[in-house]
N, C-alpha and C positions, 0 to 999 in steps of 0.2 A: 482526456486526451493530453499529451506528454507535448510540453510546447521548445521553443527556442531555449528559452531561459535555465527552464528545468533540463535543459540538456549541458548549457553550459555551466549549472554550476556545478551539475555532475562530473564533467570532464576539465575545469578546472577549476576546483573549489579554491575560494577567497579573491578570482581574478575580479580585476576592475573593469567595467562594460556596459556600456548601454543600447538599448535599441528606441531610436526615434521613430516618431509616428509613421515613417518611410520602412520602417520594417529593416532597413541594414543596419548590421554590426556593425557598431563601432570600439574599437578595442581601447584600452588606456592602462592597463597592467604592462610594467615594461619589466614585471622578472619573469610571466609566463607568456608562453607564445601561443598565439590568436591559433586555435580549431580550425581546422577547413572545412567548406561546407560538407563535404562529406565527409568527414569526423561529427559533423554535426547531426546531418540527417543519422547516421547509423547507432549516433547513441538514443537518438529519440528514439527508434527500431526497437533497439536495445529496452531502454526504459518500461515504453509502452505493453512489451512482450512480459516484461518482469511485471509491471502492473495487471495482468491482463492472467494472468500464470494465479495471482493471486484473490480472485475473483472469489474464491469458496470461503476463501477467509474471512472477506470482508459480508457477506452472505451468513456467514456461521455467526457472526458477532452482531449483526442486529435479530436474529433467529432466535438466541441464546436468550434464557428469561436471565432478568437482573439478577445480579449478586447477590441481593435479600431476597427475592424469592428462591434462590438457588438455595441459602444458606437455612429459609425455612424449609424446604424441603429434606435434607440433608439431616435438620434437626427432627422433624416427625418423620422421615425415613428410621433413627437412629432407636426413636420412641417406640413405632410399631412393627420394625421390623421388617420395614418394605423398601420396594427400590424405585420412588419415585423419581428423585434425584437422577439417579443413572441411568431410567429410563428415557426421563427428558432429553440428556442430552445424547443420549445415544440416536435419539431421532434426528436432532439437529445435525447430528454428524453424517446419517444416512439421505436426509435429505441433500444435505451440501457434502458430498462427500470429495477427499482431495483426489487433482486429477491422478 
């Protein structure tokens, strides 16, 4: 879940700001000017959908056997002529496939 923070430092990278246990911004950057809260909620939106968009990806990547099993397979794929290798990952990709 895409929170305050990660919103602000998205909309303005390097500002100075803190949030106290009371949950309000407080601003302290006095070259960039303070997001409104709706600047705020719509990049969380924003975020969230881009995280969310990317869901197959991060699915595909724990799916995927490790890079030394990849690179065995790739080498006795090479040895016997087979397509283990690109078998594998053609699954991974049919399982998770991009929207």
């Amino acid at each position: 879940m895409i929170d305050k923070p990660e919103a602000l430092v998205s909309l303005r990278p390097g500002a100075q700001w803190t949030i106290p246990a009371d949950g309000n911004l407080i601003w302290h950057d006095t070259e960039q000017t303070q997001p409104t809260d709706a600047e705020i909620e719509a990049e969380i939106v924003r975020l969230q959908a881009d995280y969310d968009a990317k869901q197959y990806a991060r699915d595909r990547a724990d799916a995927y056997p490790s890079i030394q099993e990849q690179l065995d397979m790739q080498y006795w794929d090479s040895v016997n002529g087979t397509t283990t290798w690109k078998d594998a990952i053609e699954a991974v990709k049919t399982e998770h496939p991009k929207p």
